[in-house]
Biopython code that builds the backbone (N, CA, C, O; Angstrom):
import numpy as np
from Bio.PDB.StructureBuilder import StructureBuilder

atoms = [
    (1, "UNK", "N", (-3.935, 121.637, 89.272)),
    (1, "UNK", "CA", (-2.822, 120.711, 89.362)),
    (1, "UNK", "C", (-3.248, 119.414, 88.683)),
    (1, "UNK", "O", (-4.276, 118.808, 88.986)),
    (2, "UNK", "N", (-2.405, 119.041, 87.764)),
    (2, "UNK", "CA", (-2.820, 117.635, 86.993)),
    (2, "UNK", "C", (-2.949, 116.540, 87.924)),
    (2, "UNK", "O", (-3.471, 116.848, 88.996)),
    (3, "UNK", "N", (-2.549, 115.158, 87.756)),
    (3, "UNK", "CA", (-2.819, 114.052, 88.600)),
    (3, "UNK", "C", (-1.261, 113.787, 88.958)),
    (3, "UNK", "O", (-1.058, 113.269, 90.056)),
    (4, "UNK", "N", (-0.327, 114.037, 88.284)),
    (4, "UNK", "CA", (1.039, 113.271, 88.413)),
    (4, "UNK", "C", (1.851, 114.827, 88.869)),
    (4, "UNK", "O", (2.544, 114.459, 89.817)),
    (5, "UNK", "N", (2.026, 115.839, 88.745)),
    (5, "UNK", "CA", (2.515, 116.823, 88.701)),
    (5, "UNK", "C", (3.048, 116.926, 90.067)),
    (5, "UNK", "O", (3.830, 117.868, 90.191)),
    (6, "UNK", "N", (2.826, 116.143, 91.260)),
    (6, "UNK", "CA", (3.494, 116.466, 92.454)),
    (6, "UNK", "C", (4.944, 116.096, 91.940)),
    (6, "UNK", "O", (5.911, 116.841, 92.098)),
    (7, "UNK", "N", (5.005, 114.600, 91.171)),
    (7, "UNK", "CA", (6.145, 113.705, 91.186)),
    (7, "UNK", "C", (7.305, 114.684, 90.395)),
    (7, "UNK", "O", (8.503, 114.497, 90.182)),
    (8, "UNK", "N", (6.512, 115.660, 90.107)),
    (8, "UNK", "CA", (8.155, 116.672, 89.535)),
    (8, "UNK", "C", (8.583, 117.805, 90.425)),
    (8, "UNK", "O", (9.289, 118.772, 90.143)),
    (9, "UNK", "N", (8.035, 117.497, 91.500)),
    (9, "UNK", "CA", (8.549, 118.282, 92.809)),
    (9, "UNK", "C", (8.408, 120.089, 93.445)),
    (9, "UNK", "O", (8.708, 120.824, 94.385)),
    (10, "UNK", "N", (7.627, 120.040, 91.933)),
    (10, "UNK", "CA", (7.172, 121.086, 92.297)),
    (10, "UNK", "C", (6.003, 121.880, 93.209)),
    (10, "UNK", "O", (4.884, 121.367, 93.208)),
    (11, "UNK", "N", (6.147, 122.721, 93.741)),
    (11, "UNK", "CA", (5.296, 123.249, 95.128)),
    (11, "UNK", "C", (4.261, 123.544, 94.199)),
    (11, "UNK", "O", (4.245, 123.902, 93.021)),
    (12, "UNK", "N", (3.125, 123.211, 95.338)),
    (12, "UNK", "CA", (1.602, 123.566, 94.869)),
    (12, "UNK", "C", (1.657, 125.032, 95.052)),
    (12, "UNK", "O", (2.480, 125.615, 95.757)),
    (13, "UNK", "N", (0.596, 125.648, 94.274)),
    (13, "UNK", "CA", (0.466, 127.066, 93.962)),
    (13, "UNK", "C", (-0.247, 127.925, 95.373)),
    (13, "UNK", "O", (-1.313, 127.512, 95.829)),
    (14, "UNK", "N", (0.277, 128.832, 95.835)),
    (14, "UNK", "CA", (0.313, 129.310, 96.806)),
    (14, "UNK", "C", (0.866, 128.987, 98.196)),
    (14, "UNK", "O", (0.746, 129.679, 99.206)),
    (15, "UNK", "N", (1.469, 127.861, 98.074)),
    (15, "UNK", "CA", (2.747, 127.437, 99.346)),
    (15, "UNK", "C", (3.752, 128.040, 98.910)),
    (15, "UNK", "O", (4.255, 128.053, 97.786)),
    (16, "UNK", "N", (4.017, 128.525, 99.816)),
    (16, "UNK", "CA", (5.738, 129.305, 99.981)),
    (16, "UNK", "C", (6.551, 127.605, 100.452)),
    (16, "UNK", "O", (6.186, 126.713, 101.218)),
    (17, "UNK", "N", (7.609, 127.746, 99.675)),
    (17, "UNK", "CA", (9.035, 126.767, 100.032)),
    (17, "UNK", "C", (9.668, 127.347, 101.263)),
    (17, "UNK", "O", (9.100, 128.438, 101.297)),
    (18, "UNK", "N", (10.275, 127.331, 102.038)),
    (18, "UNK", "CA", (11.234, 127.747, 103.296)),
    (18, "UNK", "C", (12.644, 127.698, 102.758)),
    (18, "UNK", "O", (13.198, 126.712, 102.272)),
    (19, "UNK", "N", (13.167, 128.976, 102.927)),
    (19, "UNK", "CA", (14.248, 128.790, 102.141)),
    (19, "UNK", "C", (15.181, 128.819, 103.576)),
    (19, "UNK", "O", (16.256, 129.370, 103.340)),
    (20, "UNK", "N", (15.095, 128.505, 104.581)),
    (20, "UNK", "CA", (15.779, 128.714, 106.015)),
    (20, "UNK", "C", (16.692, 127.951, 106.140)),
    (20, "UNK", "O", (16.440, 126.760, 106.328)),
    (21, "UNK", "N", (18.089, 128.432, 106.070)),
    (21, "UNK", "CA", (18.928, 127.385, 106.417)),
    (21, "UNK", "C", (20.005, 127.137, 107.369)),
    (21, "UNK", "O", (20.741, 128.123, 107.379)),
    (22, "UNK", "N", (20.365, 126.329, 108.089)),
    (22, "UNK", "CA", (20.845, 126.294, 109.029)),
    (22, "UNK", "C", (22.537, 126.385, 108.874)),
    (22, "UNK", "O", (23.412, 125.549, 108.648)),
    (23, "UNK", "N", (22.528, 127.828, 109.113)),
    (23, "UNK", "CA", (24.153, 127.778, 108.857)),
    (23, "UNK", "C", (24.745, 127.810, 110.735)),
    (23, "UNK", "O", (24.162, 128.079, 111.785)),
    (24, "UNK", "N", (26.083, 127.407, 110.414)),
    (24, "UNK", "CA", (26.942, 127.154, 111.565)),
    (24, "UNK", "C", (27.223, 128.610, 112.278)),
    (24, "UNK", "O", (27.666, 129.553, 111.624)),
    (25, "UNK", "N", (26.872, 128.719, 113.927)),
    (25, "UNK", "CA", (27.778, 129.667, 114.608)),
    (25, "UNK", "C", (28.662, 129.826, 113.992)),
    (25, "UNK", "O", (29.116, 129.185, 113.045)),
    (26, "UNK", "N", (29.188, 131.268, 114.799)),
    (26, "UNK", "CA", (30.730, 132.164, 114.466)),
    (26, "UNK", "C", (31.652, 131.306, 114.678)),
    (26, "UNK", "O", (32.692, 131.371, 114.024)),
    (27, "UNK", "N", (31.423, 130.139, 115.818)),
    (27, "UNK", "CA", (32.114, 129.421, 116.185)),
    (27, "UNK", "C", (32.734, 127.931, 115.100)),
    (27, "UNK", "O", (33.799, 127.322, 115.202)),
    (28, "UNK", "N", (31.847, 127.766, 114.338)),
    (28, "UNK", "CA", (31.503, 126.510, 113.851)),
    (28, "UNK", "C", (30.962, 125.653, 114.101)),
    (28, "UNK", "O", (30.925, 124.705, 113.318)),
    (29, "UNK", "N", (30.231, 125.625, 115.456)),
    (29, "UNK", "CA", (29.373, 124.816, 116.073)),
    (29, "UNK", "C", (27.732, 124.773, 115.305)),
    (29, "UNK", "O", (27.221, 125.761, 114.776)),
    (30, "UNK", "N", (27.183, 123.617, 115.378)),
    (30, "UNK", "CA", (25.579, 123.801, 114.907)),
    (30, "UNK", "C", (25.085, 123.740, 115.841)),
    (30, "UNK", "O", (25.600, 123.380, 116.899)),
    (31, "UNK", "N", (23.390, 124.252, 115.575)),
    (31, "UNK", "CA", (22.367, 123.575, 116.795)),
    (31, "UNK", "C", (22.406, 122.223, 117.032)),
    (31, "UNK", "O", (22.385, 121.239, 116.293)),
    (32, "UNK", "N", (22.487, 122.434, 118.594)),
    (32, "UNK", "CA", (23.009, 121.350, 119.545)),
    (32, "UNK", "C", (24.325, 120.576, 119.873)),
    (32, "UNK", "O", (24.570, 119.622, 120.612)),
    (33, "UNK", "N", (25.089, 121.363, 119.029)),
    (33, "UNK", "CA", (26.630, 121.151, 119.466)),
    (33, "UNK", "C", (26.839, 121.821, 120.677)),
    (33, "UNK", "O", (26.265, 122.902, 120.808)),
    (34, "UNK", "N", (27.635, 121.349, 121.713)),
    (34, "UNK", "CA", (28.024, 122.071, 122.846)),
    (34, "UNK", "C", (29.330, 122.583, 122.326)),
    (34, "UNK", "O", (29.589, 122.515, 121.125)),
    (35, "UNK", "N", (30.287, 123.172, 123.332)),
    (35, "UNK", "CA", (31.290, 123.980, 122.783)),
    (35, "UNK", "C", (32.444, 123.000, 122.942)),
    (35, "UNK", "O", (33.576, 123.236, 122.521)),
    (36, "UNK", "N", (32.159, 122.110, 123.448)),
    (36, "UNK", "CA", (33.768, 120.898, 123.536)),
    (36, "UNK", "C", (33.315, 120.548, 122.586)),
    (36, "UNK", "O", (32.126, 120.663, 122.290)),
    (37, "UNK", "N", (34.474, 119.880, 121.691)),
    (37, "UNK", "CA", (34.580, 118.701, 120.824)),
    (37, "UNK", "C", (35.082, 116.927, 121.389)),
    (37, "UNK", "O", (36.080, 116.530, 121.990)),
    (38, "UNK", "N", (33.954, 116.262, 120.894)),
    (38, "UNK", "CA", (34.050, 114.918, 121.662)),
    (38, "UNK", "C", (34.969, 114.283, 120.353)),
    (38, "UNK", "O", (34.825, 114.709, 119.207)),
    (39, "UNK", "N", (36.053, 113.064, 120.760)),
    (39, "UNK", "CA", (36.819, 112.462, 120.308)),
    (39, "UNK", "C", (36.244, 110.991, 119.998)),
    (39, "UNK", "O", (35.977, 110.802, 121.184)),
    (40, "UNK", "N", (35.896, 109.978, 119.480)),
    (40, "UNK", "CA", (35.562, 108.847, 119.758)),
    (40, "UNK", "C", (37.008, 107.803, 120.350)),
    (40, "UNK", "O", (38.041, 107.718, 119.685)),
    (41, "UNK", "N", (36.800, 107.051, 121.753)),
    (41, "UNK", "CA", (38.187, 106.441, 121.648)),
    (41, "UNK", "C", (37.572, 104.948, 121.885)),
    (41, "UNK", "O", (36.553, 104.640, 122.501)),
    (42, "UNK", "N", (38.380, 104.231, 121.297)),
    (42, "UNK", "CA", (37.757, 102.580, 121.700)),
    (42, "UNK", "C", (38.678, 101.974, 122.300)),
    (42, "UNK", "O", (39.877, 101.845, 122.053)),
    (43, "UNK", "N", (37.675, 101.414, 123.545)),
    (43, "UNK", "CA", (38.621, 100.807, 124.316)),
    (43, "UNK", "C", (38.003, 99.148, 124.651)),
    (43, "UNK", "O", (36.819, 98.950, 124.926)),
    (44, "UNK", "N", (38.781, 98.322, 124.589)),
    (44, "UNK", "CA", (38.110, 97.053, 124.966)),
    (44, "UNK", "C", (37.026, 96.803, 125.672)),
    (44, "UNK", "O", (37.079, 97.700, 126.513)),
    (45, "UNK", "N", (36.202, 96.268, 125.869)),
    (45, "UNK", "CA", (34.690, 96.096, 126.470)),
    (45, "UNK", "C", (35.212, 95.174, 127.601)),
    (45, "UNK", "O", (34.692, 95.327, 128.706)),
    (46, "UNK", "N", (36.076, 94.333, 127.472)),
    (46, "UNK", "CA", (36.054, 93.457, 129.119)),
    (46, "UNK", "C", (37.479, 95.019, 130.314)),
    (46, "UNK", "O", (37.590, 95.211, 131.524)),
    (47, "UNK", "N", (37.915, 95.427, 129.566)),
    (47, "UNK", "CA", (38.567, 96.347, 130.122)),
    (47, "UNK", "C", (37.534, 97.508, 130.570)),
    (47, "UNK", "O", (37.526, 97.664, 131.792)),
    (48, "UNK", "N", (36.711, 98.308, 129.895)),
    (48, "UNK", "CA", (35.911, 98.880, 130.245)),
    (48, "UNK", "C", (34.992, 98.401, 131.540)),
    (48, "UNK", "O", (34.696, 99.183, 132.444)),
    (49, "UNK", "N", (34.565, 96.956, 131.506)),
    (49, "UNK", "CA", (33.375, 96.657, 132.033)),
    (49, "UNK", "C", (34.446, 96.180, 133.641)),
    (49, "UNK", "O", (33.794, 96.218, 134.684)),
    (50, "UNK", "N", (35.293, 95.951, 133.718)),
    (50, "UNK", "CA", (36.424, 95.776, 134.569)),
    (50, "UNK", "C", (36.230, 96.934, 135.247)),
    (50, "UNK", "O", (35.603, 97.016, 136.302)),
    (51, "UNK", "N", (36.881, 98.059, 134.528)),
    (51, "UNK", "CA", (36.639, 99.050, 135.202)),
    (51, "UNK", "C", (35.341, 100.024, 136.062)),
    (51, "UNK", "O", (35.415, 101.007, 136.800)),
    (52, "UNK", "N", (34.565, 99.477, 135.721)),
    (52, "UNK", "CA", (33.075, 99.975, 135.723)),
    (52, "UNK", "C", (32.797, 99.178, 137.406)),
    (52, "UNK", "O", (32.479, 99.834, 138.397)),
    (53, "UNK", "N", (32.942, 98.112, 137.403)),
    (53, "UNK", "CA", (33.285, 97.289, 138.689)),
    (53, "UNK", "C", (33.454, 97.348, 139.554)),
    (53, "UNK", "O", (32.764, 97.159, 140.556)),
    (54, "UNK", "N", (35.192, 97.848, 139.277)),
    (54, "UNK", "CA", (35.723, 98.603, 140.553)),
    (54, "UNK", "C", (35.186, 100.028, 140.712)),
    (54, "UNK", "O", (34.917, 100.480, 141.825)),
    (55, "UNK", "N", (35.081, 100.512, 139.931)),
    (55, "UNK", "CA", (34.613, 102.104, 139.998)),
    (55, "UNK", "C", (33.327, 101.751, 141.094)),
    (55, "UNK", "O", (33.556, 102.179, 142.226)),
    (56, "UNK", "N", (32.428, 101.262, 140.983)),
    (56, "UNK", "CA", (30.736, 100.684, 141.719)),
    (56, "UNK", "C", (31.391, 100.319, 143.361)),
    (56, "UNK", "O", (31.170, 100.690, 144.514)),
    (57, "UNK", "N", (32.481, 99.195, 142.525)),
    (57, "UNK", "CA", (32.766, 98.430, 144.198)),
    (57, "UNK", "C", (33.298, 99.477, 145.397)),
    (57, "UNK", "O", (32.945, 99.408, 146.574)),
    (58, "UNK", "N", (34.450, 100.701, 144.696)),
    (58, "UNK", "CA", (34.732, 101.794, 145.756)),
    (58, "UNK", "C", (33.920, 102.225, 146.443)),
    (58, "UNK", "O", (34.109, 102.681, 147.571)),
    (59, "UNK", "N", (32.236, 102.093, 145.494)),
    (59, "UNK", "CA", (31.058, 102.850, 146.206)),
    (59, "UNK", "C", (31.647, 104.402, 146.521)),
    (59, "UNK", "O", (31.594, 104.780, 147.691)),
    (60, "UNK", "N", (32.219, 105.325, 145.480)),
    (60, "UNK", "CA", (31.969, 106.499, 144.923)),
    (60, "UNK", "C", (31.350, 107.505, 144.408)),
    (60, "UNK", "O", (31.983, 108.175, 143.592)),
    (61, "UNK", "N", (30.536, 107.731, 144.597)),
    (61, "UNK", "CA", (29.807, 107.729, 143.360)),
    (61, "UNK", "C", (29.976, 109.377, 142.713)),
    (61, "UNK", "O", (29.341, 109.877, 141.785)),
    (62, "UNK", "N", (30.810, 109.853, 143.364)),
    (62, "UNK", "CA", (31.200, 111.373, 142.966)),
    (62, "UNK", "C", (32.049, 110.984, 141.367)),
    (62, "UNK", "O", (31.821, 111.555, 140.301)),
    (63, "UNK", "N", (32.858, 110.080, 141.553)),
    (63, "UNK", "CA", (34.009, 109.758, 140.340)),
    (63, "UNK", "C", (33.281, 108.758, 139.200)),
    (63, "UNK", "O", (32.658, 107.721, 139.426)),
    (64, "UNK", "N", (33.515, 109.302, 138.093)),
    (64, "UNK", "CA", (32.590, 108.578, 136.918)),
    (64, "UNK", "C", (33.937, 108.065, 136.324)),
    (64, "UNK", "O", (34.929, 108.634, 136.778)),
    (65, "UNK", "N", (34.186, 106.960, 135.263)),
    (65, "UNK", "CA", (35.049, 106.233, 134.615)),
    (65, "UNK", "C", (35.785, 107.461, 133.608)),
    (65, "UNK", "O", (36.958, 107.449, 133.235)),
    (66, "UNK", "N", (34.304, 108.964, 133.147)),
    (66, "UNK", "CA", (35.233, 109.390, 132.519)),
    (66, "UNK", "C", (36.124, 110.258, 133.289)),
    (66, "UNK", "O", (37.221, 110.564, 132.821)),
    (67, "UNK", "N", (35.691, 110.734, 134.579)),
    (67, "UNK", "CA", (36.444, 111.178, 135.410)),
    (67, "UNK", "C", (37.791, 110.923, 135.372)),
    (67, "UNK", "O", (38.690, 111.699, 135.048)),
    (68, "UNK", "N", (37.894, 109.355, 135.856)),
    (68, "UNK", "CA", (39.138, 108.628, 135.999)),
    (68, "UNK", "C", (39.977, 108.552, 135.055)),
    (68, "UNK", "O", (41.183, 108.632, 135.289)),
    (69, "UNK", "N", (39.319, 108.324, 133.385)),
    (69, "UNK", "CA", (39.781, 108.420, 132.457)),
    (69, "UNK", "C", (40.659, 109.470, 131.927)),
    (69, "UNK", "O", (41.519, 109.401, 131.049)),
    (70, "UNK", "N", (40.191, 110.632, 132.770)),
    (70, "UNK", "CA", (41.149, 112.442, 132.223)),
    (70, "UNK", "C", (41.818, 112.622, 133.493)),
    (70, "UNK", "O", (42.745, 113.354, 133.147)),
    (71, "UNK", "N", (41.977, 112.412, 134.896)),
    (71, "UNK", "CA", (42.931, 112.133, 135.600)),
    (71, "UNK", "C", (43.982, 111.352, 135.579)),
    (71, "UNK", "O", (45.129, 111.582, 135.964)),
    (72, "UNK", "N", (43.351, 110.063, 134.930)),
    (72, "UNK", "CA", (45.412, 109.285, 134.516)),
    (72, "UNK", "C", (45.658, 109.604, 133.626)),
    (72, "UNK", "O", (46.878, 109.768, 133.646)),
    (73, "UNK", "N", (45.212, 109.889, 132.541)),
    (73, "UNK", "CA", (45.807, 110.875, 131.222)),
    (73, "UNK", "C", (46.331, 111.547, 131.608)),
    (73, "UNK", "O", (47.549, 111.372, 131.568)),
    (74, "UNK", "N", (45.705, 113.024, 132.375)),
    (74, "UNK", "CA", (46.435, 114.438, 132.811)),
    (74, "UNK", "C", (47.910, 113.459, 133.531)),
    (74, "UNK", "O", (49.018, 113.948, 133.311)),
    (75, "UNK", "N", (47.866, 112.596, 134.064)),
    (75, "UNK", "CA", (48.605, 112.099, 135.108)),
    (75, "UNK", "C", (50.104, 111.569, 134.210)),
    (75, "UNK", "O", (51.314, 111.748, 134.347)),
    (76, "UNK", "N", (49.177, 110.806, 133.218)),
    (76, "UNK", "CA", (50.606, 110.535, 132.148)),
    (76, "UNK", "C", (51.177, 112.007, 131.434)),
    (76, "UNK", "O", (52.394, 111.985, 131.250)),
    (77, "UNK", "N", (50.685, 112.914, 131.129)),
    (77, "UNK", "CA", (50.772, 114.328, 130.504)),
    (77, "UNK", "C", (51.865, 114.703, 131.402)),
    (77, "UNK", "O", (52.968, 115.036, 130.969)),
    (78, "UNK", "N", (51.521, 114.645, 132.876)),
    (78, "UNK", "CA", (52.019, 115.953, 133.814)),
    (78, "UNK", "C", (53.664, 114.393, 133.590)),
    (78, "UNK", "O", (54.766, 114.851, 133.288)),
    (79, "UNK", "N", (53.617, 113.746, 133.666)),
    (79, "UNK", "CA", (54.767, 112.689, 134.088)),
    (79, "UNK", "C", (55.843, 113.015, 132.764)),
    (79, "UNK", "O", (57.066, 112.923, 132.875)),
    (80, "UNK", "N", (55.280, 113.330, 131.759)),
    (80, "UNK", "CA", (56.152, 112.805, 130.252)),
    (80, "UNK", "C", (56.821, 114.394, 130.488)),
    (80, "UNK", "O", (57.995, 114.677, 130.247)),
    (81, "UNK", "N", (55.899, 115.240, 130.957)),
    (81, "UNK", "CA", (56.881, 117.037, 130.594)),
    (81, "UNK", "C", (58.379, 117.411, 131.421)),
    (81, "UNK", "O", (58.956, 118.477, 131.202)),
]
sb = StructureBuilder()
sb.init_structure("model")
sb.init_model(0)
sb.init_chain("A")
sb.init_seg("    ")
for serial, (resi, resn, name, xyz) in enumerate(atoms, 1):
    if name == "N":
        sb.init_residue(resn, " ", resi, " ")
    sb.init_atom(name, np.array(xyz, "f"), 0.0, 1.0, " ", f" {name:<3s}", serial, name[0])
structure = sb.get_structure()
């Protein structure tokens, strides 16, 4: 191997390259996707942190914000049909 010859990217002589590639489940999911798809939603930070508050102050601790968050949704859902 000369002195510069890495910089053209070529593999040194007797390394195998990995030709392994990571294709997607049947599903379309990759490694470490779970099977839900997450949405990003933004919601105000003094509204959030409001909520976070009262959620603590009920002293609940079974009910998480996103809990609450897909119960008044479902809640507006079940109201509009």
């Amino acid at each position: 191997m000369a002195r510069f010859d890495y910089l053209d990217g070529k593999p040194k002589k007797g390394r195998k390259t990995s030709l392994r590639k990571t294709t997607p489940a049947p599903d379309g999911r990759r490694k470490g996707e779970s099977g839900e798809r997450v949405e990003i939603v933004y919601i105000r930070k003094e509204t959030l942190r409001a909520v976070w508050r009262e959620v603590r102050r009920d002293g609940d601790t079974a009910e998480s914000v996103s809990e609450l968050v897909e119960d008044l949704l479902l809640a507006w859902l079940r109201e509009r049909a």
